[in-house]
Each structure stands twice: as C-alpha cells, then as structure tokens.
C-alpha positions in Angstrom: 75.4 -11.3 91.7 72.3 -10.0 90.0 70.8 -7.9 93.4 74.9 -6.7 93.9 74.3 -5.1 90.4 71.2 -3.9 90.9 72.5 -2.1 93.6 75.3 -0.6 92.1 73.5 0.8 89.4 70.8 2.4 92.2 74.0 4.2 93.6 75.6 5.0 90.1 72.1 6.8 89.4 71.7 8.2 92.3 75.4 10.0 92.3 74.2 10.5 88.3 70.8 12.1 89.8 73.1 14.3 92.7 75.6 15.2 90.5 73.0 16.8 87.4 70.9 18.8 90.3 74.3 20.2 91.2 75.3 21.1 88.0 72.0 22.5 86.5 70.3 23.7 90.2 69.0 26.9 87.5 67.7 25.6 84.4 64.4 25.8 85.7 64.7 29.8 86.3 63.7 30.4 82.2 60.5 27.9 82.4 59.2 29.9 85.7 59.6 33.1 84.3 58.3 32.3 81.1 55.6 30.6 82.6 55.0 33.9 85.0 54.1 36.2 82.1 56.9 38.9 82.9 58.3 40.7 80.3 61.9 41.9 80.7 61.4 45.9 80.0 64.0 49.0 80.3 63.4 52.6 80.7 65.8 55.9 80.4 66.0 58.4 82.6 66.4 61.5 82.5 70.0 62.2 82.7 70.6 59.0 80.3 70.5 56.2 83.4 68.9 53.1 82.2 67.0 50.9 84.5 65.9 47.2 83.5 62.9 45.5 85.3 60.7 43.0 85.1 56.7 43.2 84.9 54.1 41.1 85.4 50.7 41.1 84.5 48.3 43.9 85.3 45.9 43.9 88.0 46.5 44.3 91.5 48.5 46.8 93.9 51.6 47.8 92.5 54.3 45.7 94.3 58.2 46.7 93.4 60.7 44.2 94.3 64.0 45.3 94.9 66.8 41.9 95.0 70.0 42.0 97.0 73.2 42.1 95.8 75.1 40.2 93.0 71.9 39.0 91.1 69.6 40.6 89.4 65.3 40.8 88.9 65.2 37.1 87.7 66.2 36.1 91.2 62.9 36.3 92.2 61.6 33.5 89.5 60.2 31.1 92.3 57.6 33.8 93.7 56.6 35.4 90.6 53.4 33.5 89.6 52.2 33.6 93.5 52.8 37.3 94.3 50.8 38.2 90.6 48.0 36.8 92.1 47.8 39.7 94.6 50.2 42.3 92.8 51.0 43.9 89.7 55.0 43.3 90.0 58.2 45.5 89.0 61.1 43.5 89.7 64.1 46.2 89.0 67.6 45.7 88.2 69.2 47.9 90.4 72.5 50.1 89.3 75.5 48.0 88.5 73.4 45.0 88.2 71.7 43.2 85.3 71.1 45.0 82.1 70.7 48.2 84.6 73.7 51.1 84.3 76.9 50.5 85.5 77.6 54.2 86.7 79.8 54.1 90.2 78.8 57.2 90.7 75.5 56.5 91.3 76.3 53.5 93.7 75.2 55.3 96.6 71.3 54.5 98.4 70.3 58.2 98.0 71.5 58.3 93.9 70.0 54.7 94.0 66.6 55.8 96.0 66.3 58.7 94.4 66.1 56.8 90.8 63.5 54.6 92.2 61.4 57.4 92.9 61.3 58.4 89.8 61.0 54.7 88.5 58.0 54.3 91.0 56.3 58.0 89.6 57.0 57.8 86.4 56.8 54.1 85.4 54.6 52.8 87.6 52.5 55.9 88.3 50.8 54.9 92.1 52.2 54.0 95.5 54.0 51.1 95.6 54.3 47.7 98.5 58.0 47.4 98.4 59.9 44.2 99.0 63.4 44.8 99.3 66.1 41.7 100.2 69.5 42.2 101.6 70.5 45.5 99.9 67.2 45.9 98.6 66.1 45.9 102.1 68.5 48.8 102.8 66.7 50.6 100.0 63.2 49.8 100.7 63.6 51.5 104.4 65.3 54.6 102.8 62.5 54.8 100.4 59.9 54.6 102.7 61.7 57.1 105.1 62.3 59.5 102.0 59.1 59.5 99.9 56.5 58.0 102.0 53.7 59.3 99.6 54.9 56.7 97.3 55.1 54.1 99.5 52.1 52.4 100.5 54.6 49.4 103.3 57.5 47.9 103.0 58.8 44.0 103.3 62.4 43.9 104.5 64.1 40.4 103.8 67.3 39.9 105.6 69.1 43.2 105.5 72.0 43.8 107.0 71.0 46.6 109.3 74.3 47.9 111.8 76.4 45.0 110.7 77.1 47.3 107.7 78.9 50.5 109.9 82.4 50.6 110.3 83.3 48.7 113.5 80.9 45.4 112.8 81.2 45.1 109.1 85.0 44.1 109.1 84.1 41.1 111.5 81.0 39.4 109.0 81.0 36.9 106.2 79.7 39.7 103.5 83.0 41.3 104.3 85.5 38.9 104.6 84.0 36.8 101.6 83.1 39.4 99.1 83.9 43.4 99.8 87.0 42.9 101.1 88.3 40.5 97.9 86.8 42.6 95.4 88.5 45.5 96.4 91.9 43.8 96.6 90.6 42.1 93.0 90.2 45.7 91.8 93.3 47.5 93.2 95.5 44.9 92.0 97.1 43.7 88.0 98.2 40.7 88.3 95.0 38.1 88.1 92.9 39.2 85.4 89.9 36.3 86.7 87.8 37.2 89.4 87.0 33.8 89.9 90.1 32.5 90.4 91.0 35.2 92.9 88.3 35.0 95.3 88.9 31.3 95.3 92.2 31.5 97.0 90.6 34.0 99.2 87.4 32.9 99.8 86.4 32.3 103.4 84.6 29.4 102.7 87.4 27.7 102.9 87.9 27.9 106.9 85.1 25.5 107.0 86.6 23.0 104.4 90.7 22.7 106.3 92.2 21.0 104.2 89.7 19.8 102.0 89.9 22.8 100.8 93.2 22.9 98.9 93.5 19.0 98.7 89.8 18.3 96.9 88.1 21.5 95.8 91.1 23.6 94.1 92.2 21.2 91.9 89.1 20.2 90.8 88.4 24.3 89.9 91.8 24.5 88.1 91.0 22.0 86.0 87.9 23.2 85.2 88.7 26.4 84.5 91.7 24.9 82.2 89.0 24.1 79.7 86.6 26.5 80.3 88.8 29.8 80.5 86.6 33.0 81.3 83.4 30.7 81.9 83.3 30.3 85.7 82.4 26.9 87.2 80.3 24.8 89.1 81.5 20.8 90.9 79.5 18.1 90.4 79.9 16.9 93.7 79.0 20.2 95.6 75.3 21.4 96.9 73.4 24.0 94.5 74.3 26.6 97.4 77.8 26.4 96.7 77.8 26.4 93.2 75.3 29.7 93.5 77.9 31.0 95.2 80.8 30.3 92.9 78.2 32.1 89.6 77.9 34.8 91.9 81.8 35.7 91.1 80.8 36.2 87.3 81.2 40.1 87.0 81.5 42.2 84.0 85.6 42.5 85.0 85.6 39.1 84.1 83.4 39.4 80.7 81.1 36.9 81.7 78.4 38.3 84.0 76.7 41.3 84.6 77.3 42.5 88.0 79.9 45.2 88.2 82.3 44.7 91.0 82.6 48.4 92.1 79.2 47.9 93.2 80.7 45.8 96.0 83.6 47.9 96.7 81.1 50.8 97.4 80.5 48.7 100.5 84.0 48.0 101.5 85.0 51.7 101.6 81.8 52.5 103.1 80.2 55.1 100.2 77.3 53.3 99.5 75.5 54.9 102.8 76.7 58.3 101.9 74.3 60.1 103.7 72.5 57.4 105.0 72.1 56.9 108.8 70.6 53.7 109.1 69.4 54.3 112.6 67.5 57.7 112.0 66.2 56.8 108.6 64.2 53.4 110.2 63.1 55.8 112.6 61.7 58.0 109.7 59.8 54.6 108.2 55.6 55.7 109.4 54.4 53.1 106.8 53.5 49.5 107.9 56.2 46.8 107.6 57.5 43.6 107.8 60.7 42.7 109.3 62.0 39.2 108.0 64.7 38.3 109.5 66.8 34.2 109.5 68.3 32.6 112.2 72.2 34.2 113.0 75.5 32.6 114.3 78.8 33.5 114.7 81.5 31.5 114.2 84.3 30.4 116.3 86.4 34.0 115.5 83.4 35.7 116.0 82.6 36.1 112.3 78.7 36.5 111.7 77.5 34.5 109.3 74.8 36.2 108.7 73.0 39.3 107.6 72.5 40.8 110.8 71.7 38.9 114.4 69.1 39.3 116.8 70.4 41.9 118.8 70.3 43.8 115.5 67.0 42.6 114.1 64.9 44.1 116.7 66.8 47.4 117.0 65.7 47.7 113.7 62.0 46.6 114.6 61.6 49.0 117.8 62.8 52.2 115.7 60.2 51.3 113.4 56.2 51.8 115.1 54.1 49.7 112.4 56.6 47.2 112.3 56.3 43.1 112.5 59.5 41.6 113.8 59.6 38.0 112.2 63.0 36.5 113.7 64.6 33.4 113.4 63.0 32.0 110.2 64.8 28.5 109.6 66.6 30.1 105.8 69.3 30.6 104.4 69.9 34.6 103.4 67.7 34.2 100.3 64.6 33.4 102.1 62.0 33.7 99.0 64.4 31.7 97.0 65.0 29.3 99.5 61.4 29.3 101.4 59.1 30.5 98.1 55.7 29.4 99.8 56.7 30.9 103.2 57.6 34.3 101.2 54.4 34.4 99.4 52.2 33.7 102.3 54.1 36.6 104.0 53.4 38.8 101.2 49.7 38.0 100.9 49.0 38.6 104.1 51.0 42.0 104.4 48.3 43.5 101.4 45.9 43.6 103.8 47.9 46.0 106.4 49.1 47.8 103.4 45.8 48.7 102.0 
C-alpha cells in the first residue's frame, strides 16, 4: 500500500510538474532580460514614427536583430547575454509590433527598410551585422540589397523566401493558419475576439480530428468564460502550442500589442510592394548566412514550413557570399528553440563580417 502511494504521488507531481511548465513556459523571459542588461528604449522619427528597441551593453560590432512576425524584441531573451559578448545589440520592434507604431501604411518592406536605415544612421551611427528571422529575414536581405554601406553581413533565420508569391503562399501553414484568418477576422462584425475566431479556424486542428472539437474546444470555452478578453493557455498542452495560442493576442482584441493588419498586409500581398524577392537576393554583395530548418508538406500538400529546400538554396545561389545551412533539426524559431546553436552561428559569422 505504502510503495502504491508513493507512486501515485510521483505521477500526481509529475502531471503537477508538466502541467506548471505548460502554463508558465515564459516567466523566465523577464529574469533573462533583466539579467542581460538591455534597456527597453524608443526613438521618433522624423515624420512622428516611433520605433521601440532593445539595447545591450556597449562594446562590440553593432549587431541589429530584426524578429519575425507576431512577437516583438524580447523574443530574443534566450541569446541576449551570448550575442553581447561579441555585439553591441539593437533588438527593434518592428511597425505594428510591440510598443513600435501601428501605421498600415507603412506595413510595406521598403516603408519598413527604409526606417531601419534611418534607425541604423541615426541611432546606431556605424554599419551594422543584421540578424533578421522569418520576416525579419525578408528585411535583412532588402536592407542589405538597398543600403549596403550600412550593412556590414546579414544572418537570415528561416525566412519564407518564394513561398510568400502569389501561387505558393495560398498552399502553406503561415497562410492557412494566420493571413488568411485575420483577414476574414478583420472584414467581418460579428466575433469581436480574435482568439476565439482563429480557434474555430485554426488549421491546427487537421492534426488533432476529432480531438479537436471533443477535448481542446471545450476546454478553451471554458476558459475563456472566466477569463473574457485574456487569451488562454491548457494545462495539458506542450509550451509550443500555448505560444501559439498568445500569439493571437492583438491590439483588436485589447490585450496584445501586435496589430492584425500587419498580417493582412501579407494576405493581400502589399507587404512586398516593390519588392522582388528574387532580384533583391541577387543585389545582397555582403557576406551571409542562410539558416534554414528542416521542411515537410503535409498530406494536401500544405508546407509546414517557412520555405523548403528547393527554396532554400535558390535563395543561397542568387546570393555569391552566401552559407547555405539546411536542414537544422528546429522548429521555425531556431534561436528560441536552439539558443546555443544560434549563438555559436553568430560568433562565428563576426569573423566573415569583419
């Protein structure tokens, strides 16, 4: 009787031990930044634009880190402490993101780009290493294509070269998941939460059948019963999916600080206004790093993923100082998900960029 108990209680902590790491995967964000030494900064531009960023402590080559979409500088908190070792890091906010402006009419790469130049001349005053994920990727390659006096090399993380053009972006996860729902969220009246709406749409829920409806809906209705306008996050789900589910907290919603239009920018295609991704890799003369995780499609030919191979080193032969690194075993978020592996990368690309 007594080992039966003893074993019970093992299991009860253990679920206890699960369910708290689900629940809380980001209380230790704060600490790391704190414990970084980077102090949360904004500056005005010109024309009235605010950007918010990040800094580190001085010393080093100027690095500016540029995240991907639907989170903001802090995202970077598991690298921060490493990469100040061999940088002096900017981690911006970009527009409709963080405590940056939320002007749609500058959620284009060149209106984007075109404020980080300034950003780079004007706050940071030197060439900059750029390390741009997803999005950010997008942007680091248009930088270094546009003002390559102020670049010194670029670090692309996972971005979503060519799956992004009209033909391939309808049939990819980014699409189906999040574009495509925010722009029936936003051209609709009727459901007022974001959160709730992409949950009946998500499709994450191909992958669940009927676990779907029968275990994970309920439990977010009740929820979000008592915690109206707060998001949510199950106990019994892995930190990725409850990243996922914060990721729907927008400023339509009131309680986030990612504005929704920014998505919908890539649903109806704006957001490369003027940017041909082919011709402006090919326009990239500085070193650079290609990062790029392992793809798969799924059964309806859905990529789940940033970009595949095919597309990875289309990206690498158009650029000639270019290091293709394919197939990293990551998730999307590689220097959230692989920090060590990031910050090696990182180290070692000073030395080409010098």
């Amino acid at each position: 009787m007594a080992f039966a108990i003893a074993i019970v209680g093992v299991i009860a902590a253990g679920i206890l031990l699960y369910a708290y790491r689900n629940m809380n995967y980001d209380r230790a964000v704060g600490r790391q930044i704190e414990a970084s030494g980077f102090v949360e900064k904004q500056v005005a531009l010109p024309d009235g634009t605010v950007i918010s960023y990040g800094e580190g402590p001085e010393g080093g080559v100027p690095l500016l880190l540029i995240h991907g979409q639907m989170v903001f500088w802090q995202d970077y908190a598991k690298v921060l402490t490493r990469l100040s070792e061999y940088y002096h890091v900017y981690a911006v906010d970009c527009h409709g993101h963080g405590k940056s402006s939320k002007e749609p009419g500058k959620y284009t790469a060149k209106a984007i780009g075109r404020d980080l130049i300034w950003f780079i001349q004007n706050v940071v005053e030197e060439p900059v290493v750029i390390s741009g994920h997803s999005s950010g990727g997008l942007l680091a390659v248009w930088l270094a294509a546009n003002s390559p006096g102020d670049v010194k090399g670029i670090v692309i993380e996972d971005a979503p070269f060519f799956s992004t053009e009209p033909g391939r972006r309808e049939k990819t996860f980014a699409w189906l998941d999040g574009f495509r729902t925010m722009h029936a969220f936003l051209n609709q009246s009727e459901e007022t939460d974001y959160t709730r709406f992409y949950l009946e749409r998500t499709y994450v829920r191909h992958f669940w059948g009927n676990g779907w409806e029968r275990i994970v809906m309920p439990a977010a209705r009740r929820y979000m019963a008592k915690r109206a306008g707060k998001g949510f996050r199950l106990w019994f789900v892995p930190p990725a999916m409850n990243k996922a589910f914060d990721l729907t907290r927008c400023i339509q919603n009131g309680n986030g600080s990612y504005d929704l239009r920014f998505g919908n920018a890539f649903y109806d295609g704006s957001w490369f206004d003027e940017f041909d991704q082919e011709e402006t890799l090919f326009g990239v003369r500085c070193p650079s790093v290609l990062l790029h995780t392992a793809a798969k499609y799924d059964e309806d030919g859905v990529l789940l993923a940033a970009m595949d191979s095919e597309d990875a080193h289309r990206a690498h032969r158009l650029m000639p100082n270019d290091e293709l690194i394919d197939s990293i075993r990551s998730g999307h978020n590689i220097h959230d998900e692989k920090p060590a592996f990031f910050a090696d990368v990182m180290a070692r690309f000073l030395r080409r960029a010098e």
